[in-house]
CHARMM-style PDB file with segment names, atoms N, HN, CA, C and O in Angstrom:
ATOM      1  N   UNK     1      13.275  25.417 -29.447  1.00  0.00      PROA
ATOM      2  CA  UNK     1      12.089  25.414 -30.268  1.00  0.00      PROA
ATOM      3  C   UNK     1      11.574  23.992 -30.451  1.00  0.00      PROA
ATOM      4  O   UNK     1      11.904  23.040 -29.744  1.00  0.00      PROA
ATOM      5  N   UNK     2      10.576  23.949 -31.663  1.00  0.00      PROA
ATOM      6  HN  UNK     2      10.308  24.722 -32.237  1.00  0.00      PROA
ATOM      7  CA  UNK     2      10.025  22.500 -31.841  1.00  0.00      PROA
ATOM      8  C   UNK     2      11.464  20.896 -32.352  1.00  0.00      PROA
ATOM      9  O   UNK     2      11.395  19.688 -32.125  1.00  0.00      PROA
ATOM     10  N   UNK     3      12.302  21.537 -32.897  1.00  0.00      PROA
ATOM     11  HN  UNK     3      12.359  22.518 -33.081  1.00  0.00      PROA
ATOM     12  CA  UNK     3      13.402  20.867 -33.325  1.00  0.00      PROA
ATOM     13  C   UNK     3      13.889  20.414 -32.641  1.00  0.00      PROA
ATOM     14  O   UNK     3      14.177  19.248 -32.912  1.00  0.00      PROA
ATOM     15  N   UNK     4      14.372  20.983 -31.196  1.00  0.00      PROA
ATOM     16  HN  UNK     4      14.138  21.930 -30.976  1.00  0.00      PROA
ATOM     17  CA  UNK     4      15.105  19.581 -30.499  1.00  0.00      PROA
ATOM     18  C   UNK     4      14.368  18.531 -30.224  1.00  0.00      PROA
ATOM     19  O   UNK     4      14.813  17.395 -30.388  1.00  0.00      PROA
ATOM     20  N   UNK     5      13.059  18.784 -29.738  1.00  0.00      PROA
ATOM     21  HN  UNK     5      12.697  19.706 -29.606  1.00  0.00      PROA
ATOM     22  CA  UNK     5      12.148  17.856 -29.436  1.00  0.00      PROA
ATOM     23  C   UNK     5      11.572  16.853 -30.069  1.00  0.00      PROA
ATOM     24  O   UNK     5      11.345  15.747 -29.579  1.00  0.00      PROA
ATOM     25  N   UNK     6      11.206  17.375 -31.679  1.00  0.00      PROA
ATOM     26  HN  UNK     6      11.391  18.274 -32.076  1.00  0.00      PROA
ATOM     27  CA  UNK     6      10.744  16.065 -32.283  1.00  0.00      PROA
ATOM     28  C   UNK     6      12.774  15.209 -32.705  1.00  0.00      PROA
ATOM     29  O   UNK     6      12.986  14.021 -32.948  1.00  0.00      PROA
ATOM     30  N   UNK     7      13.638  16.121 -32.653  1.00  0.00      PROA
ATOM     31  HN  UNK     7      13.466  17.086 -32.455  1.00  0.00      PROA
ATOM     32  CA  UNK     7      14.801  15.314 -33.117  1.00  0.00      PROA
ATOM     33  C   UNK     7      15.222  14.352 -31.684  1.00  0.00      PROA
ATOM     34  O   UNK     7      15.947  13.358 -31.659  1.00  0.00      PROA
ATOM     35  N   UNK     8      14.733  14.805 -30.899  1.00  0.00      PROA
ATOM     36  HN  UNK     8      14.144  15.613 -30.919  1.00  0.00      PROA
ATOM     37  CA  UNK     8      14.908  13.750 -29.201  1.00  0.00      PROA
ATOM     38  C   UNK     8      13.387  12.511 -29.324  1.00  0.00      PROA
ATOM     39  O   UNK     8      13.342  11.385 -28.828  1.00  0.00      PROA
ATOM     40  N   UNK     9      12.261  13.235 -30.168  1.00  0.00      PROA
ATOM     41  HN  UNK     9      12.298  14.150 -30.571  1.00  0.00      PROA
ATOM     42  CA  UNK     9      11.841  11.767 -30.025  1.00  0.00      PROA
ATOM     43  C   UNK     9      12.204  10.982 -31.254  1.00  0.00      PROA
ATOM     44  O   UNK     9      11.804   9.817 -31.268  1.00  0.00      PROA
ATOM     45  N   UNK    10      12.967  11.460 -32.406  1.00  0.00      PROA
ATOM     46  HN  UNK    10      13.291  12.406 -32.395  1.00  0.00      PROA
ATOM     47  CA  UNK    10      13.352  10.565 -33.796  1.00  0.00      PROA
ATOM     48  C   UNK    10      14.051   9.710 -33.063  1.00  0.00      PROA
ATOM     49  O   UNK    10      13.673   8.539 -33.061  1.00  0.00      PROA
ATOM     50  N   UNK    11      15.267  10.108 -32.249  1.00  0.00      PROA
ATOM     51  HN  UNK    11      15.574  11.059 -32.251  1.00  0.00      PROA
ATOM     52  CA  UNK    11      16.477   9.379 -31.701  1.00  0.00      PROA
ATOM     53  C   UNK    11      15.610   8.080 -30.313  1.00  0.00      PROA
ATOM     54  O   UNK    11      16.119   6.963 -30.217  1.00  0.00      PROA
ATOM     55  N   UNK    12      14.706   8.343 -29.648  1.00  0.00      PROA
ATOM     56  HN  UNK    12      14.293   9.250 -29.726  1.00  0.00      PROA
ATOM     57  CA  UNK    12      14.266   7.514 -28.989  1.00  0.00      PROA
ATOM     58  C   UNK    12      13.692   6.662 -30.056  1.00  0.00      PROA
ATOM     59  O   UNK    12      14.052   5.485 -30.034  1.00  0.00      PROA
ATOM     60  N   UNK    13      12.682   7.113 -31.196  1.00  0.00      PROA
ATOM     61  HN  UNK    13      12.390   8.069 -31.213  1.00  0.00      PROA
ATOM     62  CA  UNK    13      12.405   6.061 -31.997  1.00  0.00      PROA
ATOM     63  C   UNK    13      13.095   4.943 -32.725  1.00  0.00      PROA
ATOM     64  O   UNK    13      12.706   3.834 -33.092  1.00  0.00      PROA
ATOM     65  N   UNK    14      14.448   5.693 -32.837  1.00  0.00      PROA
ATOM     66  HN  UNK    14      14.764   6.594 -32.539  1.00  0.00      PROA
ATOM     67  CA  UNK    14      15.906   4.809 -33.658  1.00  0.00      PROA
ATOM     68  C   UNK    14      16.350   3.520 -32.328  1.00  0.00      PROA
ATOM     69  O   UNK    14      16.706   2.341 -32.329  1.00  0.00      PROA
ATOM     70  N   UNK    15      16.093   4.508 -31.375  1.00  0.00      PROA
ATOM     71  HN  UNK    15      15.804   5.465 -31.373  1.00  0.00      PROA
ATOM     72  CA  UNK    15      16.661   3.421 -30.383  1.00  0.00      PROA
ATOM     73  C   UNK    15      15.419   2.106 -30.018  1.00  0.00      PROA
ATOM     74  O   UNK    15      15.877   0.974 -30.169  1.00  0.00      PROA
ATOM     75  N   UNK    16      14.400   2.154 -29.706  1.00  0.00      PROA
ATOM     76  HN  UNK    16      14.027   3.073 -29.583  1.00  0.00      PROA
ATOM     77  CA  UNK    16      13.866   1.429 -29.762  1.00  0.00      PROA
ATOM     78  C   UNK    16      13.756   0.219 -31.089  1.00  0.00      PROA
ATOM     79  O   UNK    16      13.352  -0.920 -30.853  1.00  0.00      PROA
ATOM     80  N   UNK    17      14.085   0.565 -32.172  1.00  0.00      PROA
ATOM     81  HN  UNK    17      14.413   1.490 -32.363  1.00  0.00      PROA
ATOM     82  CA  UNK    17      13.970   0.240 -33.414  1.00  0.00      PROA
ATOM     83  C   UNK    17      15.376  -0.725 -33.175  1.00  0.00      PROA
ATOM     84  O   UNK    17      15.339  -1.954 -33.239  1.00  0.00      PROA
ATOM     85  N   UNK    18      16.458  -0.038 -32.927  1.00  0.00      PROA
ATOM     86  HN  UNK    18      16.488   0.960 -32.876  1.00  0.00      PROA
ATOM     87  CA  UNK    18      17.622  -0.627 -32.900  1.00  0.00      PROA
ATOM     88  C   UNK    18      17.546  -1.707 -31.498  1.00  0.00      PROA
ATOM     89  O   UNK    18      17.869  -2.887 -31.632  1.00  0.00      PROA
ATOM     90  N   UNK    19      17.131  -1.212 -30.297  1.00  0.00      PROA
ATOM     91  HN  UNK    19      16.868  -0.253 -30.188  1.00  0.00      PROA
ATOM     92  CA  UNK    19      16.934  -2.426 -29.485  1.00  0.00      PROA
ATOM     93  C   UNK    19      16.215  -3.456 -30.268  1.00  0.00      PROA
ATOM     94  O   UNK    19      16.921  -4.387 -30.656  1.00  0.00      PROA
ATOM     95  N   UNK    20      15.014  -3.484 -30.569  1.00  0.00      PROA
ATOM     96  HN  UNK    20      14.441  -2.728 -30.253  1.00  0.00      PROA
ATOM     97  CA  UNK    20      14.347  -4.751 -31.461  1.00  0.00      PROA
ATOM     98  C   UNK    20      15.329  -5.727 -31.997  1.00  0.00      PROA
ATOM     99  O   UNK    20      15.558  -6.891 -31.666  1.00  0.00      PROA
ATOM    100  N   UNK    21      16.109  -4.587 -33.357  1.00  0.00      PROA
ATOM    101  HN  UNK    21      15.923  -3.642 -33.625  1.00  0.00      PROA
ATOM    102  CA  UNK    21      16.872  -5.368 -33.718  1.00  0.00      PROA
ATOM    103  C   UNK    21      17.784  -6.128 -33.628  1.00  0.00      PROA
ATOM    104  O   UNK    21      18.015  -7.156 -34.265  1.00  0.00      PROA
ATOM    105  N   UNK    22      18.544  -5.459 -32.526  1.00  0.00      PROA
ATOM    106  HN  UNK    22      18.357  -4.624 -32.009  1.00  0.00      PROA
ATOM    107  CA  UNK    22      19.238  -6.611 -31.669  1.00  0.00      PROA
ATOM    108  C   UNK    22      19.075  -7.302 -30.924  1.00  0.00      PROA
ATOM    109  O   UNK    22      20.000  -8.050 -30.606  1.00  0.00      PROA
ATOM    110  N   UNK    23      17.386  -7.416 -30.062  1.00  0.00      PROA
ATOM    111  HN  UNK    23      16.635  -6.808 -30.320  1.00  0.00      PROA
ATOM    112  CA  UNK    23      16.577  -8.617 -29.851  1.00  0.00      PROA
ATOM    113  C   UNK    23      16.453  -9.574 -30.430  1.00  0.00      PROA
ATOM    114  O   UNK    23      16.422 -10.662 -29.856  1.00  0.00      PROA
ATOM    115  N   UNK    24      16.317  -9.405 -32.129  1.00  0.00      PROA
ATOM    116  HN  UNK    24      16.343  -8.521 -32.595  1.00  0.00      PROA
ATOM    117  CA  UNK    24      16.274 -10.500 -32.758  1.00  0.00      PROA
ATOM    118  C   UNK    24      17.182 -11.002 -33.345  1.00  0.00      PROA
ATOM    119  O   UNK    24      17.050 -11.913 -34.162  1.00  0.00      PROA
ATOM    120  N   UNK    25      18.591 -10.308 -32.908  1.00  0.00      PROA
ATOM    121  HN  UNK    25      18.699  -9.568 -32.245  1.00  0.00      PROA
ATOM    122  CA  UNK    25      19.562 -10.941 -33.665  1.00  0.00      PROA
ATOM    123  C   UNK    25      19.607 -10.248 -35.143  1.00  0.00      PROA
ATOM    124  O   UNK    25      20.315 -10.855 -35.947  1.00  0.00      PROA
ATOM    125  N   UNK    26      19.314  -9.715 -35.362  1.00  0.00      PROA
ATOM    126  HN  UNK    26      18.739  -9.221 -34.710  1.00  0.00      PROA
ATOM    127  CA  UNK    26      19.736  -8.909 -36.985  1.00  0.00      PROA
ATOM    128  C   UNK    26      21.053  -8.412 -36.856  1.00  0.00      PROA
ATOM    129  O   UNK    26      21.925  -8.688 -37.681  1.00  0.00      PROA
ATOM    130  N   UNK    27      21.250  -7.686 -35.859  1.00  0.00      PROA
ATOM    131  HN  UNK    27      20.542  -7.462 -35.190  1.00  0.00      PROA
ATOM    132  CA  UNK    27      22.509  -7.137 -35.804  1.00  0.00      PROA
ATOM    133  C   UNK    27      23.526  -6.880 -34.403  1.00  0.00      PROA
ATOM    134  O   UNK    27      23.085  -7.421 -33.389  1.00  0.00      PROA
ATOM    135  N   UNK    28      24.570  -6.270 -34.269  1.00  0.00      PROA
ATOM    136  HN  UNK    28      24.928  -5.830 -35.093  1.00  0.00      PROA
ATOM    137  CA  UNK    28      24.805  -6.696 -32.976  1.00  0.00      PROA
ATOM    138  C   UNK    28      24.467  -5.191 -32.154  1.00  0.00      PROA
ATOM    139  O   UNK    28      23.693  -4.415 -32.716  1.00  0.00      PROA
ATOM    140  N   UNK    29      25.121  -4.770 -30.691  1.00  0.00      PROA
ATOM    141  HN  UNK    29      25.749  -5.401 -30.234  1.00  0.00      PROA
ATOM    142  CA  UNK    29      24.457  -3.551 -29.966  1.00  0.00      PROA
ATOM    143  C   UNK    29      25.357  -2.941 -30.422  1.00  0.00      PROA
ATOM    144  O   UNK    29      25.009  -1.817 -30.784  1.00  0.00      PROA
ATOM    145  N   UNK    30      26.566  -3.208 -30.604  1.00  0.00      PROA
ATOM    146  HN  UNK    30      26.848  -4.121 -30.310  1.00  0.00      PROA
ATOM    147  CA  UNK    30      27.944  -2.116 -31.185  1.00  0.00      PROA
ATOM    148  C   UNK    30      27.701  -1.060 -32.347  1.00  0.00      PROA
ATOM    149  O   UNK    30      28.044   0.122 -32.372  1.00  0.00      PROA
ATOM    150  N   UNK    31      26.873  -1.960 -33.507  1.00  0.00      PROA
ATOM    151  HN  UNK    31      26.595  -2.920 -33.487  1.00  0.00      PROA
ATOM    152  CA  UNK    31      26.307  -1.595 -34.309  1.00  0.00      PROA
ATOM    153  C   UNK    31      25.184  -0.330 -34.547  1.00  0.00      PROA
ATOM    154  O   UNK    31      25.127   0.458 -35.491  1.00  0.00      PROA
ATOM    155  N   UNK    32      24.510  -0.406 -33.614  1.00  0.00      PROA
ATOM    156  HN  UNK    32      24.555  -1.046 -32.847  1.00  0.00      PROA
ATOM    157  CA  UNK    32      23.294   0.280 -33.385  1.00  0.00      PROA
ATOM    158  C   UNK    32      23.869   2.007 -33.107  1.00  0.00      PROA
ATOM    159  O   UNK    32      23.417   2.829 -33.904  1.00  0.00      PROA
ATOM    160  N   UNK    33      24.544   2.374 -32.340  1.00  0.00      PROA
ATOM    161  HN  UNK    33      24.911   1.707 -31.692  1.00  0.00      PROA
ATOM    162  CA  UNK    33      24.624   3.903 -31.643  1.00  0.00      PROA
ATOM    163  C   UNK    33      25.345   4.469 -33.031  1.00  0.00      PROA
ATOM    164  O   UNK    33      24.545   5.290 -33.480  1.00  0.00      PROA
ATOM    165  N   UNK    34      26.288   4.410 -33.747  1.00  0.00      PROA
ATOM    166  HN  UNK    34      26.937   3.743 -33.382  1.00  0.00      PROA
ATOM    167  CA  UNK    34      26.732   5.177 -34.721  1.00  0.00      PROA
ATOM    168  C   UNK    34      25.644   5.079 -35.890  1.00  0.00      PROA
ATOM    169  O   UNK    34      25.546   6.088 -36.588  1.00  0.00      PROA
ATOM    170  N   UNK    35      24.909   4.122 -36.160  1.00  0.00      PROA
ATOM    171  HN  UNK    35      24.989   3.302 -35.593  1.00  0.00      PROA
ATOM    172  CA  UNK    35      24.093   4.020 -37.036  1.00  0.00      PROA
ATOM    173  C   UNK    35      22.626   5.165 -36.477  1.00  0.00      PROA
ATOM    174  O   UNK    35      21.910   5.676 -37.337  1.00  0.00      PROA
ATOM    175  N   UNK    36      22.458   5.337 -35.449  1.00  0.00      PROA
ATOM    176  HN  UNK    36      23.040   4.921 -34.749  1.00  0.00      PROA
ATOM    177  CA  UNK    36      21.276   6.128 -35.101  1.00  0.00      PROA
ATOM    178  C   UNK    36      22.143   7.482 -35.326  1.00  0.00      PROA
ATOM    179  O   UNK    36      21.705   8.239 -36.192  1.00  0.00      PROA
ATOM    180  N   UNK    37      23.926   8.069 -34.294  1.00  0.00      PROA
ATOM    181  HN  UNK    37      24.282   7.454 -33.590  1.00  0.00      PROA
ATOM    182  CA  UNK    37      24.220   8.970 -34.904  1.00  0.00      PROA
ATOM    183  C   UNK    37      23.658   9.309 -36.870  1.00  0.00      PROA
ATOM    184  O   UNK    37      22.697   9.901 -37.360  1.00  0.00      PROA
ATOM    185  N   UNK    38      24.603   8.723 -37.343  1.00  0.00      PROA
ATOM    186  HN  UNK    38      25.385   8.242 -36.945  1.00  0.00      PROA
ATOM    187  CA  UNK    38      24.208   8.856 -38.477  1.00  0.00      PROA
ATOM    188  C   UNK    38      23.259   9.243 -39.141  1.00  0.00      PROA
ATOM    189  O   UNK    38      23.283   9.835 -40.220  1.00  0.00      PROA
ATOM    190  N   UNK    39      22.214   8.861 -38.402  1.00  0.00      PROA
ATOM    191  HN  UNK    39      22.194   8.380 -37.526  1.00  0.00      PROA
ATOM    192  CA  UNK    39      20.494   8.770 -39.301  1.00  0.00      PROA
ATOM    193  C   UNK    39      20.635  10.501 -38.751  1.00  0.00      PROA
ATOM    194  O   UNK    39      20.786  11.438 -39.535  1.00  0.00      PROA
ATOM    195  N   UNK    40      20.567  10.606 -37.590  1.00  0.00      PROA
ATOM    196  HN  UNK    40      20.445   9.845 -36.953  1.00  0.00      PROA
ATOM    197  CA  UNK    40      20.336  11.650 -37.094  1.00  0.00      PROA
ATOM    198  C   UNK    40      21.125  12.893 -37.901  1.00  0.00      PROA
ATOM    199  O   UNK    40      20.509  13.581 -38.715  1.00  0.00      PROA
ATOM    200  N   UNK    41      22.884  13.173 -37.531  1.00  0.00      PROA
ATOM    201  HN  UNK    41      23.385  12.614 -36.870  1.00  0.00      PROA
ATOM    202  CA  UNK    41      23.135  14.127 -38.312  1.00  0.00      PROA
ATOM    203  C   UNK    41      22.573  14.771 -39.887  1.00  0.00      PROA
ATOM    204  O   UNK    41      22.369  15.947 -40.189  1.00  0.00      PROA
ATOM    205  N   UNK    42      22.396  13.339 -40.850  1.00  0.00      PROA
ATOM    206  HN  UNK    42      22.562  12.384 -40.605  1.00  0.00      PROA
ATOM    207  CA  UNK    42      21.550  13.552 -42.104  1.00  0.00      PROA
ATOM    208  C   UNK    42      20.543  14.227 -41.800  1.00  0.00      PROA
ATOM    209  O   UNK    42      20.395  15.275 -42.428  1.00  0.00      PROA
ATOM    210  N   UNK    43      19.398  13.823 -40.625  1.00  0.00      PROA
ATOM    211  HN  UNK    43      19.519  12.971 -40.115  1.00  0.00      PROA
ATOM    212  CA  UNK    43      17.962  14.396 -40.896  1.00  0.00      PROA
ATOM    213  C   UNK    43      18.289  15.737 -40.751  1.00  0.00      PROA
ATOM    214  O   UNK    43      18.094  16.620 -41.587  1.00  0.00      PROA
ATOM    215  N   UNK    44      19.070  15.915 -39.056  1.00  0.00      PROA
ATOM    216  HN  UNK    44      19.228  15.198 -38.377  1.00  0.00      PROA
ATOM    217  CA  UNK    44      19.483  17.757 -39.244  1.00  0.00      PROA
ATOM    218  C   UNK    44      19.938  18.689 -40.516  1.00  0.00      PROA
ATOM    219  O   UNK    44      19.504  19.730 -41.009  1.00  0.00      PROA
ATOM    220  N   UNK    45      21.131  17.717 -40.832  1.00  0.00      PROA
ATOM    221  HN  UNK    45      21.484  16.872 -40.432  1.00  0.00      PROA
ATOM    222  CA  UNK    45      21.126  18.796 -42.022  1.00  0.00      PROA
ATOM    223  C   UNK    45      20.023  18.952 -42.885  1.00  0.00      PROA
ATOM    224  O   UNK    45      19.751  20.129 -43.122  1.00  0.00      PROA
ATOM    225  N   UNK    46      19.276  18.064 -43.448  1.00  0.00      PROA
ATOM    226  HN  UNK    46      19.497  17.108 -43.256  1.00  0.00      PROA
ATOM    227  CA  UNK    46      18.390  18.003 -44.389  1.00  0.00      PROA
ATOM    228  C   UNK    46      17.397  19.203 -43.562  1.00  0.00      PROA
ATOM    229  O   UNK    46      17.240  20.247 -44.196  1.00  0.00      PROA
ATOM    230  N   UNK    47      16.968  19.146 -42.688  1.00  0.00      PROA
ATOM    231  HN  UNK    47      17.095  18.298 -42.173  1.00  0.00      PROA
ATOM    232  CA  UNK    47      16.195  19.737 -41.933  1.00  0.00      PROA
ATOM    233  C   UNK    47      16.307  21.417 -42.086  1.00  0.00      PROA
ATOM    234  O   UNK    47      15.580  22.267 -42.599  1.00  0.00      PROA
ATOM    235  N   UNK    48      17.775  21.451 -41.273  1.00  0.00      PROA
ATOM    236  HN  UNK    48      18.366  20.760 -40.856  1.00  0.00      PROA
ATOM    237  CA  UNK    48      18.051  22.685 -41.610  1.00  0.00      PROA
ATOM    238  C   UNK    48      18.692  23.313 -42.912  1.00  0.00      PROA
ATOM    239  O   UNK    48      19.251  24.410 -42.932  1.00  0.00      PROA
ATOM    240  N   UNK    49      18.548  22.529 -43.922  1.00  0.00      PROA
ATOM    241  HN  UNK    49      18.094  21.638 -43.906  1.00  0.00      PROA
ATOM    242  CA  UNK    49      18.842  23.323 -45.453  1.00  0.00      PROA
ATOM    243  C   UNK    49      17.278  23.242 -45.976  1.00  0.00      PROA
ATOM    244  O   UNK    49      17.193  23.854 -47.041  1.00  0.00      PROA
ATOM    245  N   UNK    50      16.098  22.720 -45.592  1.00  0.00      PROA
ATOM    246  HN  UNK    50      16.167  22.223 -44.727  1.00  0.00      PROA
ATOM    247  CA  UNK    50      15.394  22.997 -45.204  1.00  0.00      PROA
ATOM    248  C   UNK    50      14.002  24.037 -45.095  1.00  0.00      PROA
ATOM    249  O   UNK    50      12.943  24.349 -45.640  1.00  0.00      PROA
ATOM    250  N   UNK    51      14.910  24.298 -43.939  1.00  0.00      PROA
ATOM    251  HN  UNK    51      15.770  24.044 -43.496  1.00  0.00      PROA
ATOM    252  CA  UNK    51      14.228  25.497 -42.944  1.00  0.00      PROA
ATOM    253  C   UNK    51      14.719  26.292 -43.660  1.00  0.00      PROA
ATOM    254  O   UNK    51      13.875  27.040 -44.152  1.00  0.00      PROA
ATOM    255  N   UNK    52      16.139  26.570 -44.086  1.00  0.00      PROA
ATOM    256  HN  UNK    52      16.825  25.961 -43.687  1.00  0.00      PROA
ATOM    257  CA  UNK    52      17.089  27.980 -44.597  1.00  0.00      PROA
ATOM    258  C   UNK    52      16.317  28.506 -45.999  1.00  0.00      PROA
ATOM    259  O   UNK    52      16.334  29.644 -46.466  1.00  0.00      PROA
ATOM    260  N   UNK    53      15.513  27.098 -46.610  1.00  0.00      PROA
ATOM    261  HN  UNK    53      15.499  26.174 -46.230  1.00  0.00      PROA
ATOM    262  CA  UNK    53      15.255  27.626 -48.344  1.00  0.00      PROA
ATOM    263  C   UNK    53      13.671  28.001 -47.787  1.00  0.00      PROA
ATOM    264  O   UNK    53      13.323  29.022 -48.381  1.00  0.00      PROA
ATOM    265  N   UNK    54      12.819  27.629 -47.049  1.00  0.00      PROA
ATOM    266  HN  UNK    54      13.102  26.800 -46.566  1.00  0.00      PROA
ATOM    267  CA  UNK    54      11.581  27.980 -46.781  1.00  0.00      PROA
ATOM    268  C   UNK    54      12.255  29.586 -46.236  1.00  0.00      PROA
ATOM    269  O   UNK    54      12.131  30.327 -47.211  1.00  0.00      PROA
ATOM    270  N   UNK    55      12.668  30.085 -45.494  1.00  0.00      PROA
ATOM    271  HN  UNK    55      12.769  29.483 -44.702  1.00  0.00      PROA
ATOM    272  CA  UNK    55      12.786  31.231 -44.889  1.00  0.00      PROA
ATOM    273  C   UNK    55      13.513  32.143 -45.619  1.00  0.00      PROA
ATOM    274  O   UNK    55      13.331  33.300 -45.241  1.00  0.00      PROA
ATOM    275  N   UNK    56      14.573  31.956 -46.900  1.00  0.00      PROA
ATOM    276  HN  UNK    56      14.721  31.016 -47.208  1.00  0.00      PROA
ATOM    277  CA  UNK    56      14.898  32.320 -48.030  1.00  0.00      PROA
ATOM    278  C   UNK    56      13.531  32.658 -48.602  1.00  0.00      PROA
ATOM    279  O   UNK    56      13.101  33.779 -48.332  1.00  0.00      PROA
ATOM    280  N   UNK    57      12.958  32.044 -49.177  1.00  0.00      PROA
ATOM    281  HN  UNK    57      13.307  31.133 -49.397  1.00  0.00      PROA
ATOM    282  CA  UNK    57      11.419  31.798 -50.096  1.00  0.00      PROA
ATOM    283  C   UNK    57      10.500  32.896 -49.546  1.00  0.00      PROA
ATOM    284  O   UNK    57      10.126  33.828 -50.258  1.00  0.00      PROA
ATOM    285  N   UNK    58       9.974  32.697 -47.646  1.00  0.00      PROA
ATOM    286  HN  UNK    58      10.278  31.940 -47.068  1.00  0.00      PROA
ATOM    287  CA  UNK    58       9.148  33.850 -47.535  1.00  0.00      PROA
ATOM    288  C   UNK    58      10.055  35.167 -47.165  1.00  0.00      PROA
ATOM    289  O   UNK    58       9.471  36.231 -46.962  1.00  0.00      PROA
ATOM    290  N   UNK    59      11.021  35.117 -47.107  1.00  0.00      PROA
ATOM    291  HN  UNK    59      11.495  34.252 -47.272  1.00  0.00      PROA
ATOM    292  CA  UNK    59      11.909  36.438 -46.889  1.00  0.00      PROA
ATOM    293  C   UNK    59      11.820  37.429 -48.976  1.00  0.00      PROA
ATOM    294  O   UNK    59      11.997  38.585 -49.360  1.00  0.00      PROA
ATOM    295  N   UNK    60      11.433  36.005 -49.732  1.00  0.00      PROA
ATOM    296  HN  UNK    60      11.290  35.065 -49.420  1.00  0.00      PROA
ATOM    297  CA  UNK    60      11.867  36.552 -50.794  1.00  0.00      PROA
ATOM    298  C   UNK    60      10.124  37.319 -51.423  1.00  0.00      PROA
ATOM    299  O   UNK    60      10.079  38.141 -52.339  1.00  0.00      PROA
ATOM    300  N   UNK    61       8.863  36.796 -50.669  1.00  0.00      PROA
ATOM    301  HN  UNK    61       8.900  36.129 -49.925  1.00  0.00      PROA
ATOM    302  CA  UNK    61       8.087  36.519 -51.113  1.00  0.00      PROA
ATOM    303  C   UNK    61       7.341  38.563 -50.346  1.00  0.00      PROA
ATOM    304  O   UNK    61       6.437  39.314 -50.710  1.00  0.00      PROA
ATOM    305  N   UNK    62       8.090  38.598 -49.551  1.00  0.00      PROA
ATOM    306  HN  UNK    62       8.825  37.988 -49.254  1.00  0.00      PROA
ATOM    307  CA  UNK    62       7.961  39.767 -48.744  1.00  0.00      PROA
ATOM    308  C   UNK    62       8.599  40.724 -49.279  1.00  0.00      PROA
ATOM    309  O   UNK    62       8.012  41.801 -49.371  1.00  0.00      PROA
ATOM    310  N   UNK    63       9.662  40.630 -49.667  1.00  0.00      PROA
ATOM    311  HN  UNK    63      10.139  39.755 -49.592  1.00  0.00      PROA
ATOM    312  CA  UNK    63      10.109  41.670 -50.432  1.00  0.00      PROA
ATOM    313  C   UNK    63       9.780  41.624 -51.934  1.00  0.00      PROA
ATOM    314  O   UNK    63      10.753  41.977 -52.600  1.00  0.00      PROA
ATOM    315  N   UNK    64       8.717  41.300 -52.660  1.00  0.00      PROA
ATOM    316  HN  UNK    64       7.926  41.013 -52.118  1.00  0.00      PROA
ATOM    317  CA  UNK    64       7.882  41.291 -53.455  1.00  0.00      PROA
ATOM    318  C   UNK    64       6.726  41.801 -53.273  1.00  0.00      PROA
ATOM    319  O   UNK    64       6.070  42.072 -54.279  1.00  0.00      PROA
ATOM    320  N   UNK    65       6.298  42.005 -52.262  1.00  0.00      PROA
ATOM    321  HN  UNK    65       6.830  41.785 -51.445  1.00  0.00      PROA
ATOM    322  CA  UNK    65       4.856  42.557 -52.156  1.00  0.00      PROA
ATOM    323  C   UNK    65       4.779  44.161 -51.518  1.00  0.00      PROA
ATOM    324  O   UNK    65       3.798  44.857 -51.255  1.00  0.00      PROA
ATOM    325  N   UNK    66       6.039  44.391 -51.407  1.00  0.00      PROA
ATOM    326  HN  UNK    66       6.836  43.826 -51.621  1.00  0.00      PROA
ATOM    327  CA  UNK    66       6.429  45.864 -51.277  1.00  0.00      PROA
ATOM    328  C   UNK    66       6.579  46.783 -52.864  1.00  0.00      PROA
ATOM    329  OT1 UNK    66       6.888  47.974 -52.861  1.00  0.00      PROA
TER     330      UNK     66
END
């Protein structure tokens, strides 16, 4: 669906972000790949608890109008 895709371009955006930064010396490259993991697992979950309470909500909103 739409989810892997915008979560494949978040992760290209982290990486570019993280190359920069270790262009300029902020931080080192070791640094960078667990820190984009990271960002990433958070957004999924957030994402999909989410998706689960919107589809809770109109699942709940449907069986109300019966």
């Amino acid at each position: 669906m739409l989810k892997p895709a915008i979560l494949a371009l978040i992760r290209q955006i982290l990486t570019v972000a993280g190359t920069a930064l270790v262009a300029k010396g902020y931080v080192q490259a070791s640094d960078i790949e667990p820190v984009i993991g990271a960002l990433l697992t958070i957004g999924s979950v957030i994402w999909s608890v989410a998706d689960k309470r919107s589809y809770a909500d109109l699942r709940e909103q449907a069986r109300a109008r019966r």
